[in-house]
Every structure is written in structure tokens, then in C-alpha cells.
C-alpha positions as a Markdown table, in Angstrom:
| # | Residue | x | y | z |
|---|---|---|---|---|
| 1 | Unk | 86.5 | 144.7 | 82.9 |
| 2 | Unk | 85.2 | 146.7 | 80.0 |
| 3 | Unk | 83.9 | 145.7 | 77.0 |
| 4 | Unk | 81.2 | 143.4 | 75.8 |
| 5 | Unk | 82.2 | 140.8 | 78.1 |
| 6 | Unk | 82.8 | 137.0 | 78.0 |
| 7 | Unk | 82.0 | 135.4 | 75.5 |
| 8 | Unk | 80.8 | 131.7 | 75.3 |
| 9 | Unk | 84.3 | 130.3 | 75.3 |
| 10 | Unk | 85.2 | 132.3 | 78.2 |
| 11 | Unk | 82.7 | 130.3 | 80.6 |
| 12 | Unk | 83.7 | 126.8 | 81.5 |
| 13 | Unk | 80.5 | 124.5 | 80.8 |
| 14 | Unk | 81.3 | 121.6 | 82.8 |
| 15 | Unk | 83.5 | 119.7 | 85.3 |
| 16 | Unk | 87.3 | 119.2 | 85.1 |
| 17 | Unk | 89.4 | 116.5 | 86.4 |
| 18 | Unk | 88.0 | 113.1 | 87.0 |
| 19 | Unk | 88.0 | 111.9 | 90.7 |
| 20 | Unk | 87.7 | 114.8 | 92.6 |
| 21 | Unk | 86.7 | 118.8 | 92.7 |
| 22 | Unk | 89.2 | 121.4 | 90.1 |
| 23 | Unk | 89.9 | 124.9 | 91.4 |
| 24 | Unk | 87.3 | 127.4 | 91.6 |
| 25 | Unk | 87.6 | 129.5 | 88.2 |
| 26 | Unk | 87.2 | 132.5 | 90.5 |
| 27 | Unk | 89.4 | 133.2 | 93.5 |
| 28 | Unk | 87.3 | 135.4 | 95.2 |
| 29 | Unk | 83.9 | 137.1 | 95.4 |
| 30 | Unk | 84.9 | 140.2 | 94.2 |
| 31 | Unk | 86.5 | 139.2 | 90.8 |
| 32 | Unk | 83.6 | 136.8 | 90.5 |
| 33 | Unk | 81.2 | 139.7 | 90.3 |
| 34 | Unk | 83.2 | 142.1 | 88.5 |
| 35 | Unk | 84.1 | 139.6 | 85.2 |
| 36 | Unk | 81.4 | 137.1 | 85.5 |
| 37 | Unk | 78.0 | 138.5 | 86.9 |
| 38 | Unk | 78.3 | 142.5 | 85.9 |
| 39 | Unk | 79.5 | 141.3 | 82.6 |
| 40 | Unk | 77.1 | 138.8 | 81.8 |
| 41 | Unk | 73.8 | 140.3 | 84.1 |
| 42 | Unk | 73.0 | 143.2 | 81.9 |
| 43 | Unk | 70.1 | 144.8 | 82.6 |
| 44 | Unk | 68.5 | 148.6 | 81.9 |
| 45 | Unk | 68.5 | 150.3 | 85.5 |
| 46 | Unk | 65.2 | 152.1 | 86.6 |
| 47 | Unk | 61.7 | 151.5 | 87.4 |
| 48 | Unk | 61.4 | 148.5 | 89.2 |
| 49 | Unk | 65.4 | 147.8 | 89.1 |
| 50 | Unk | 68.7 | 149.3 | 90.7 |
| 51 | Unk | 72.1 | 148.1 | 91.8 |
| 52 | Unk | 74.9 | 149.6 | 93.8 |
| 53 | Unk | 77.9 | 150.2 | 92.6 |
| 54 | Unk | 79.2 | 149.8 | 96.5 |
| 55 | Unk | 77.8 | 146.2 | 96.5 |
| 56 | Unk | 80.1 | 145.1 | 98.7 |
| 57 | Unk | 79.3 | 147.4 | 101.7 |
| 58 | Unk | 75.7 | 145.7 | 101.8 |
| 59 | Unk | 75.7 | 142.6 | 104.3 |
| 60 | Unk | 72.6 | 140.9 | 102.4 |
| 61 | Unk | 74.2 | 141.3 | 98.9 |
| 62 | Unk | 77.3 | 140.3 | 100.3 |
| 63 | Unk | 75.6 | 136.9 | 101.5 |
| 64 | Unk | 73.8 | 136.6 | 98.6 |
| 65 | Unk | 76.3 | 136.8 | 95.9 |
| 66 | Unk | 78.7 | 134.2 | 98.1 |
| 67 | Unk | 75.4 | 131.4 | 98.6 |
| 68 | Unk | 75.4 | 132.5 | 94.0 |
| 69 | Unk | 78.9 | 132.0 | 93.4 |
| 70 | Unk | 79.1 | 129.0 | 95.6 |
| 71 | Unk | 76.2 | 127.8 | 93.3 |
| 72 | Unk | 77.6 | 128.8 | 90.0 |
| 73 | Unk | 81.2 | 127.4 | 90.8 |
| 74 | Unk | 79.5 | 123.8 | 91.5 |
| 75 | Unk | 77.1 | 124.0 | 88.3 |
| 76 | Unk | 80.4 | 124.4 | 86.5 |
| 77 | Unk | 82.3 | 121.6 | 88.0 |
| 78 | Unk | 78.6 | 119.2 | 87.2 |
| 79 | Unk | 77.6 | 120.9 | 84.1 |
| 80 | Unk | 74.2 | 122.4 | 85.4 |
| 81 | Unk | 74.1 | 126.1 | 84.4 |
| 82 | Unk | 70.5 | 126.0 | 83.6 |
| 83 | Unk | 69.5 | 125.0 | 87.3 |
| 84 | Unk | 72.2 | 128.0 | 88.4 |
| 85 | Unk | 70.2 | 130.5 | 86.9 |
| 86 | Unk | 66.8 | 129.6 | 87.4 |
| 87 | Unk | 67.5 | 128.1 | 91.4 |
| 88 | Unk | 70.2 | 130.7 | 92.5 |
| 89 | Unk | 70.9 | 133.5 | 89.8 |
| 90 | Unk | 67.5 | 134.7 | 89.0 |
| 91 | Unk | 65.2 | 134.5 | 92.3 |
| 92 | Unk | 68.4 | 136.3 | 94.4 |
| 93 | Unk | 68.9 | 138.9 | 91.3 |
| 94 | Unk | 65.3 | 139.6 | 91.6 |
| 95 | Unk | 65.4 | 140.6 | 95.5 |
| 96 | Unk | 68.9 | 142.3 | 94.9 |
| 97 | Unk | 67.9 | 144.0 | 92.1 |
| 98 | Unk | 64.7 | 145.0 | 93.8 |
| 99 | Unk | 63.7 | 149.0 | 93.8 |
| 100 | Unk | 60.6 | 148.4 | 96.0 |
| 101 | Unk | 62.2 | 145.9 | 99.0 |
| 102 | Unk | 65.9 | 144.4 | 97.9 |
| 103 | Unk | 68.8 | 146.2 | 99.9 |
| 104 | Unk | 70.3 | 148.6 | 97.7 |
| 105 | Unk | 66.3 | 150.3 | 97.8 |
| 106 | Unk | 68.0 | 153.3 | 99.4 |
| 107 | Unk | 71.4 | 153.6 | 96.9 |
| 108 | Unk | 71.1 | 155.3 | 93.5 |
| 109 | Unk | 73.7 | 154.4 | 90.1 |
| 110 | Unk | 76.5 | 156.6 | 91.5 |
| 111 | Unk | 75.8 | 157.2 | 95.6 |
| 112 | Unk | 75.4 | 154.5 | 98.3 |
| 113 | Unk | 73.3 | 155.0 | 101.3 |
| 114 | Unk | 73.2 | 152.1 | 104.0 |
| 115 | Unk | 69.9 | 150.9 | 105.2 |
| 116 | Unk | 69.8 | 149.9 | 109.4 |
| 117 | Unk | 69.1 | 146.8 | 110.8 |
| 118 | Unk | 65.4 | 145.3 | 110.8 |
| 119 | Unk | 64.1 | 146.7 | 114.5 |
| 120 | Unk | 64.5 | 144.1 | 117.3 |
| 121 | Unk | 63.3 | 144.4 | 120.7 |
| 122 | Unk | 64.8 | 142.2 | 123.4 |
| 123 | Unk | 63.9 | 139.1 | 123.9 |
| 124 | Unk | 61.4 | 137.6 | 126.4 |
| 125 | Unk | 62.9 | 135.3 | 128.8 |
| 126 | Unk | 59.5 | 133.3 | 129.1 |
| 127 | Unk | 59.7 | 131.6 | 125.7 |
| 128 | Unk | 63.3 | 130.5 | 126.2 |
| 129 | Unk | 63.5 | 129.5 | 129.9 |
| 130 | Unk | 66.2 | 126.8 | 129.0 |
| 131 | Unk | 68.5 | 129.4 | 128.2 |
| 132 | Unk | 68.4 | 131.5 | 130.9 |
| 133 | Unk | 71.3 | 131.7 | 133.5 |
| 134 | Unk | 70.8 | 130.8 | 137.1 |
């Protein structure tokens, strides 16, 4: 989507049909973040904040924009935008958005490089002898 975005009419403020849950307004993660979030998230990329374009090929973001747009679909339906952006939108934006520590730490505007997995070493059978196989 290109342009200056949604405007206020654009966004649904509160719930739809009485008695039960209406349709998502989105259909799917993707278009969520395309022609609601990128569109109405604008911020000035550098110093303490990046993004990646390649989103979607970070596991954390992934999770983290779903848990959002799960959040932002039901303040819709109930009318309770304000709680979406300071409970969901702004504290996951913040570790997304991240330069120091938030997963795209390692991408630039225009490349995408993958961070690994956090380190583990196997387990120790000892603190979960319920588990083990006999």
C-alpha cells in the first residue's frame, strides 16, 4: 500500500454484530502488517531503531506480530484501541524495533541476515527423572 495511509474512517473503532464475534477485518497476518501496522507505525529508522523488510522470515517477529494482531482484531470487536497500543502494540514494537537486542539487530533497511538459535546444551537427566525412559 502506498500513500499516506488509512485514515481514521479506514479503522473500525468498535464491535460489529450483536451476539457473537464479526469477521476479522484482516484475513491474514501478512495483509495485516502491510495496510495496517507499516501504514500506521511510522517511525524514522536508525539509532536505536530498525525493521526488516523480510519480517516474515524472523520466527520471533512472526510470533509477535500474530499474539499483536490477535490483540488488535479483539480491541476492535470491544472498542479498546487504547489498551492495544499501550499492552500489545508498543512494548512488542519496542523489542522488534530494537537495534541493541530485538531480532532484526543483525538485518539492515534493504538486506536481511538471520540470527541462530539462543545456545542450548542438552539437558540433564537428573533434574527431570520423571521423564526419563526405562
Amino acid at each position: 500500500m502506498s500513500g499516506p495511509g488509512p485514515v481514521a474512517a479506514d479503522v473500525p473503532t468498535s464491535g460489529g454484530a450483536a451476539g457473537g464475534r464479526t469477521a476479522p477485518v484482516f484475513s491474514d497476518l501478512e495483509s495485516w502488517v502491510h495496510d495496517m501496522l507499516a501504514q500506521v507505525v511510522r517511525r524514522r529508522l536508525g539509532g536505536h531503531l530498525t525493521w526488516c523488510s523480510e519480517w516474515y522470515r524472523h520466527p520471533e517477529a512472526i510470533m509477535r506480530l500474530m499474539a499483536m494482531r490477535e490483540e488488535w482484531e479483539r480491541a476492535v470487536e470491544e472498542g479498546t484501541m487504547s489498551n492495544w497500543w499501550l499492552d500489545h502494540c508498543d512494548p512488542h514494537m519496542a523489542v522488534l524495533m530494537s537495534r541493541d537486542d530485538g531480532p532484526f539487530m543483525a538485518c539492515t533497511e534493504k538486506e536481511h541476515r538471520a540470527l541462530g538459535p539462543l545456545p542450548l546444551a542438552r539437558r540433564y537427566p537428573q533434574l527431570w527423572p520423571d521423564t526419563e525412559s526405562t
